[in-house]
C-alpha positions as CSV (number, residue, x, y, z in Angstrom):
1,X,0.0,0.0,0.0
2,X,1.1,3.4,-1.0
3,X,1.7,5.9,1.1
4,X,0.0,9.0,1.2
5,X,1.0,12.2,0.0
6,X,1.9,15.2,2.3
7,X,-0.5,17.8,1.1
8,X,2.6,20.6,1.2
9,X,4.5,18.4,-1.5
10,X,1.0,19.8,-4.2
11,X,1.8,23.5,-4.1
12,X,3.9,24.2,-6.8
13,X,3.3,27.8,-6.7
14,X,4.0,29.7,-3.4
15,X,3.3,33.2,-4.6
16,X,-0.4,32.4,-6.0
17,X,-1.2,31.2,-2.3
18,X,0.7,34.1,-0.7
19,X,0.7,37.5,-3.0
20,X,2.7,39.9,-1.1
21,X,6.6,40.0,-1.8
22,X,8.3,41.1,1.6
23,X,10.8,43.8,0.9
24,X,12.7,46.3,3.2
25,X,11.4,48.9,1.3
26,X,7.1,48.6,1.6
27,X,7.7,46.8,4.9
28,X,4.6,44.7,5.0
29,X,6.1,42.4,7.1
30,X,3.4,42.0,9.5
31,X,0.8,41.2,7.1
32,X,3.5,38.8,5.3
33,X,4.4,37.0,8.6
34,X,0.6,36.6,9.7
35,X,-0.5,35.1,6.0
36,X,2.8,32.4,6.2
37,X,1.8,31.4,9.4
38,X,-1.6,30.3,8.1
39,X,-0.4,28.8,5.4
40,X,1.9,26.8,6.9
41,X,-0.9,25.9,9.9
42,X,-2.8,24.9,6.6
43,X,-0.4,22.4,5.4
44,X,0.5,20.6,8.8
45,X,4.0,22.5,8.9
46,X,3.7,25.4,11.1
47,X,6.2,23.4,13.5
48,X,9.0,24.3,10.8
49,X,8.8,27.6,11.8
50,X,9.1,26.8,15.7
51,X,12.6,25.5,17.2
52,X,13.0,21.8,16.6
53,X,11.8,19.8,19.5
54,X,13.5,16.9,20.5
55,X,13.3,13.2,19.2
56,X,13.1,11.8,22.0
57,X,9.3,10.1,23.5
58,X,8.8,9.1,27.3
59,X,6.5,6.2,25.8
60,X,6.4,3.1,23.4
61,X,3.0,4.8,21.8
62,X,4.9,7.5,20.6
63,X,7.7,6.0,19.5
64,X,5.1,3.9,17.4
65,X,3.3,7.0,16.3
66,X,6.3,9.2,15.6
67,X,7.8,5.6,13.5
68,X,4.3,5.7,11.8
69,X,4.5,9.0,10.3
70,X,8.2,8.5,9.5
71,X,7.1,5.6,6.9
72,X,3.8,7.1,5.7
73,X,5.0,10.8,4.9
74,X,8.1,12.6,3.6
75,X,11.2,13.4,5.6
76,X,11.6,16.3,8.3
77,X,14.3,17.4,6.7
78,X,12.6,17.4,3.2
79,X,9.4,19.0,4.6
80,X,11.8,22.0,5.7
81,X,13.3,22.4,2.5
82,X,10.5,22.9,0.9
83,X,9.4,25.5,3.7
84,X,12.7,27.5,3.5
85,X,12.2,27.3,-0.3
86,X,8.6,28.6,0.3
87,X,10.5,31.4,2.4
88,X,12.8,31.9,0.0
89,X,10.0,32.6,-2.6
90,X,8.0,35.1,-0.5
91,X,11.2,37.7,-0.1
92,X,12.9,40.3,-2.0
93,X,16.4,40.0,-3.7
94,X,18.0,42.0,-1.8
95,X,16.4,40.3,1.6
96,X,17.2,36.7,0.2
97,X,20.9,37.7,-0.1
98,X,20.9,39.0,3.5
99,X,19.7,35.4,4.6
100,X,20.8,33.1,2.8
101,X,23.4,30.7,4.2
102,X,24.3,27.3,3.9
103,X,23.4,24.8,6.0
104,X,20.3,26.6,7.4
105,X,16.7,25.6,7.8
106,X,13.3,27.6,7.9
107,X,13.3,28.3,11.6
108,X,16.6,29.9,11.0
109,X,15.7,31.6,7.5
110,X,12.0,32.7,9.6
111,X,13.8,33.8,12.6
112,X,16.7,36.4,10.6
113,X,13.7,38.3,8.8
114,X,11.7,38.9,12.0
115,X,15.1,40.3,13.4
116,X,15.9,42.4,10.3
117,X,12.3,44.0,10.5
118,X,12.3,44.6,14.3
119,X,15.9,46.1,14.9
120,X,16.3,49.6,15.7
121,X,13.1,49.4,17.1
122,X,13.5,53.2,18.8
123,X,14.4,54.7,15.3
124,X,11.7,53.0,13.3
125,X,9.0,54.0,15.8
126,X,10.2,57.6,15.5
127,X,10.0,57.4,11.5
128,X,6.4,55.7,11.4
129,X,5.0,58.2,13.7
130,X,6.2,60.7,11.5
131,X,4.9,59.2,8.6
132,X,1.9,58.2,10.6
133,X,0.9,61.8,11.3
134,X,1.7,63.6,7.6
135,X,-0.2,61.2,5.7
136,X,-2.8,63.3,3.9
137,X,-5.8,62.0,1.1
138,X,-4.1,64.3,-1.2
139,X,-1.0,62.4,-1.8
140,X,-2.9,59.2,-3.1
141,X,-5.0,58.9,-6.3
142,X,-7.7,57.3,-4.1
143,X,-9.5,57.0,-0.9
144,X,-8.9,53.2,-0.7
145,X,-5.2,53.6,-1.4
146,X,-5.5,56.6,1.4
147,X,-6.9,53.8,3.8
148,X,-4.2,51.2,3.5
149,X,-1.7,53.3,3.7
150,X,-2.7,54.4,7.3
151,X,-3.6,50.9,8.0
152,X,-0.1,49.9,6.8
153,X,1.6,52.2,9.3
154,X,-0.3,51.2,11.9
155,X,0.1,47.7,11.5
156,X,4.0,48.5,11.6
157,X,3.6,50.2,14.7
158,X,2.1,47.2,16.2
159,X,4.7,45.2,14.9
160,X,7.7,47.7,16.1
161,X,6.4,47.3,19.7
162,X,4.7,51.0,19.5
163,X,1.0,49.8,18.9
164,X,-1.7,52.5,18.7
165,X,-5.5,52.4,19.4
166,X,-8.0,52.2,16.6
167,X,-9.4,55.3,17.8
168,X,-6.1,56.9,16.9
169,X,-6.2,55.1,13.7
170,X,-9.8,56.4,12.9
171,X,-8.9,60.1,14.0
172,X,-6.3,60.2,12.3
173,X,-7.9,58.8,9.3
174,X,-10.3,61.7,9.6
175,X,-7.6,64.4,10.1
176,X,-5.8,63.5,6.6
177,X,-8.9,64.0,4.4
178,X,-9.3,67.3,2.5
179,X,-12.2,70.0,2.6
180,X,-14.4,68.5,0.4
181,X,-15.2,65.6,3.3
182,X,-15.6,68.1,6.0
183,X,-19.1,67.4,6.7
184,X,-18.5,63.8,6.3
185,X,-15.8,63.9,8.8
186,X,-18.1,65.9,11.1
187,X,-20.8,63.6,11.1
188,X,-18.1,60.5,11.7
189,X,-16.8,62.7,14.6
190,X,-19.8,63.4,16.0
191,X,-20.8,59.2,16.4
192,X,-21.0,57.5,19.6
193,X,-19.3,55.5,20.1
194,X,-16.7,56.3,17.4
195,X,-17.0,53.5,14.1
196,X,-14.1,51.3,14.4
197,X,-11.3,51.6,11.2
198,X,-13.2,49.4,8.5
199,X,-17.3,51.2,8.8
200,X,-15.3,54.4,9.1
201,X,-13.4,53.8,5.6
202,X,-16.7,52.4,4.2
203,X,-18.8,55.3,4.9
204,X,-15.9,57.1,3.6
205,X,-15.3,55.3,-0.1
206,X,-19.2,55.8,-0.3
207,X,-18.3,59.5,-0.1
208,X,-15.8,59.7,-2.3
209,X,-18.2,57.7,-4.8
210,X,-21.2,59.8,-4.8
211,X,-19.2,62.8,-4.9
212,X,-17.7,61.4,-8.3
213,X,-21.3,60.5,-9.5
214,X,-22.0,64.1,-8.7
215,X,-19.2,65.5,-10.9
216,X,-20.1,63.5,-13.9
217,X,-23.7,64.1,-13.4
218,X,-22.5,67.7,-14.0
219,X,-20.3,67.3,-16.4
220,X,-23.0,65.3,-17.9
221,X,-25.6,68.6,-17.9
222,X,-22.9,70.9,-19.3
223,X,-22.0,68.9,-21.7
224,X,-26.1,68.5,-22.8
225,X,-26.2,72.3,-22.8
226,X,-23.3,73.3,-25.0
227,X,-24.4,70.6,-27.7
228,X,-27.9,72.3,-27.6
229,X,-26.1,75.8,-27.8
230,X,-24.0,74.5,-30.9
231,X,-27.0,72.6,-32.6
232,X,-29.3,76.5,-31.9
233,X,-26.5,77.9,-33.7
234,X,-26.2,75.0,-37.1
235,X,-26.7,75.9,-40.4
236,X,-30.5,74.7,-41.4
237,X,-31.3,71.9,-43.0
238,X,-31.8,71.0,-46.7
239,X,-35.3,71.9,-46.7
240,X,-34.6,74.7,-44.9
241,X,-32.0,75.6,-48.1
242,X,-34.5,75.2,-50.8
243,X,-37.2,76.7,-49.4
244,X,-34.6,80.0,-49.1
245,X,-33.8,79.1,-52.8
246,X,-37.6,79.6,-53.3
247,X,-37.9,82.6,-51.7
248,X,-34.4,84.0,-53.2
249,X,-36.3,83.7,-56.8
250,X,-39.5,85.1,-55.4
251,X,-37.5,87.9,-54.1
252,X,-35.7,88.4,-57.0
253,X,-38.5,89.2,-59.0
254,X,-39.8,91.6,-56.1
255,X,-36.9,92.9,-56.5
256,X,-36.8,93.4,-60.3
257,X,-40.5,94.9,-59.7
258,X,-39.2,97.2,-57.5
259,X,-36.5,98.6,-59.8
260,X,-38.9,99.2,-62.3
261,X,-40.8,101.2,-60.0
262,X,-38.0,103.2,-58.7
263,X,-37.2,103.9,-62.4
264,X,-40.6,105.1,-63.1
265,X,-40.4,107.7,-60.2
266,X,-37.0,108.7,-60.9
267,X,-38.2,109.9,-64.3
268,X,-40.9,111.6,-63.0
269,X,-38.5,113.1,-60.3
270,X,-36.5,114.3,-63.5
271,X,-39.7,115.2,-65.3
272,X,-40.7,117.4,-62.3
273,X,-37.6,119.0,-61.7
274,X,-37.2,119.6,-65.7
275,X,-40.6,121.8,-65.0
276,X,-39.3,123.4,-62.2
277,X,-36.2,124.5,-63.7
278,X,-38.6,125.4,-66.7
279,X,-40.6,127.5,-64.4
280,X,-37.6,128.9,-63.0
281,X,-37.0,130.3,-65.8
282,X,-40.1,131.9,-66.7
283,X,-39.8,133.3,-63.1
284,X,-36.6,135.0,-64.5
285,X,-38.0,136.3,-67.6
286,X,-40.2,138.1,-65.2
287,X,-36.8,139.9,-63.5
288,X,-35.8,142.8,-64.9
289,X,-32.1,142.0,-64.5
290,X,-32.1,139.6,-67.6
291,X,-31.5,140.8,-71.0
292,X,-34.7,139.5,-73.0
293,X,-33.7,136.6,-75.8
294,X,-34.0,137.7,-79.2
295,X,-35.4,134.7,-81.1
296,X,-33.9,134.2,-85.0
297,X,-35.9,135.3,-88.1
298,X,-38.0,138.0,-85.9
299,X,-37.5,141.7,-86.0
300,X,-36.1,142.7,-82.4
């Protein structure tokens, strides 16, 4: 009979179980450590990350069970290969040259990062309250990336040995966002008891949502009115150009008509002043300061 298979020896992909990289850089090292611990609980191998407890058994039934799962599952020593390669997998570059040695196992390998991330304890505390305090909504493109970013810090904190309260967490949540979420962050102040981190960045992404259904509603409406403003201000239709045709010929012709007319009364303007100068003239025969005009073939 076969023996079974260890279920650790099926994952052949570490990284699809476990998607955060730990670097020295993003420090995510508490949410890294937490989510490896689980895993390994999962696959019956969370001991590999504990010192190695002795062989030895105070009875014959657990020498028989300890011989047991000798035969019917993989080596110790194979088992914590295959965690330190796990280990391995889950790390920076530059972190798996700081550890790597040979001759080590995953205790060891497990036991070096939680040093490297929890020296200097004194200085990183003073950095990540720092950072903790001048973290604003406006440096990040969104207020879920606002949100982690806090919670990042504060898990740090916690895992530097300088934990603060949720209520810290939540205030100082509040205290980052920018004017347009001061009523928002009136109303979450004014709550009692104060919502705890996760309701508190709910109500707060539902804020930032409506807000940004509100802008495009509005963009929306201006956009409606300067299409309307650009349509009032088209050149007509077809119809609307034939029917001018139409009435270009029909005023054509009222305008021929009203040439004639104008003609008519300009000759009769001429015709009148002809008379006028006509009458003029006999007005002037009548002055006795003009010579009267001997007419040819007449005695004078």
């Amino acid at each position: 009979m076969s023996s079974p298979i260890h279920p650790m020896v099926t994952v052949t992909n570490i990284k699809a179980l476990i998607p955060i990289t730990l670097d020295i850089e993003n420090d995510h090292y508490t949410a890294w450590s937490e989510l490896s611990k689980i895993h390994c609980i999962s696959y019956d191998v969370y001991d590999h990350l504990q010192p190695k407890k002795s062989t030895e058994t105070t009875s014959s039934s657990d020498k028989d069970q300890a011989k047991d799962k000798t035969t019917s599952s993989p080596s110790w020593e194979r088992l914590d290969s295959i965690v330190l390669q796990w280990i391995y997998g889950m790390i920076s570059t530059e972190l798996l040259h700081t550890i790597l040695k040979p001759n080590t196992n995953a205790y060891a390998a497990w036991t070096a990062l939680a040093n490297i991330f929890h020296d200097n304890k004194a200085t990183r505390t003073i950095d990540l309250n720092n950072k903790f305090a001048n973290t604003r909504l406006e440096q990040f493109p969104s207020m879920t990336a606002y949100c982690q970013a806090l919670k990042v810090i504060y898990d740090q904190l916690t895992n530097v040995g300088s934990p603060i309260t949720e209520e810290q967490l939540v205030l100082q949540l509040l205290m980052g966002l920018t004017k347009p979420y001061e009523s928002t962050t009136t109303i979450i102040q004014q709550t009692s008891p104060l919502p705890d981190f996760y309701e508190t960045r709910s109500r707060l992404c539902m804020a930032e949502t409506r807000k940004a259904n509100q802008v495009r509603h509005v963009a929306q409406a201006t956009g409606t009115a300067l299409v309307a403003s650009s349509d009032s201000r088209a050149p007509p239709s077809s119809d609307n150009h034939d029917y001018r045709s139409t009435s270009g010929r029909y005023d054509a012709r009222s305008d021929s008509n009203r040439d004639q007319t104008m003609c008519g009364r300009g000759r009769g303007r001429d015709r009148g002043r002809g008379r006028g100068r006509g009458g003029s003239a006999g007005r002037g025969r009548g002055n006795t300061s003009q010579q009267p005009t001997v007419q040819p073939g007449y005695p004078s």
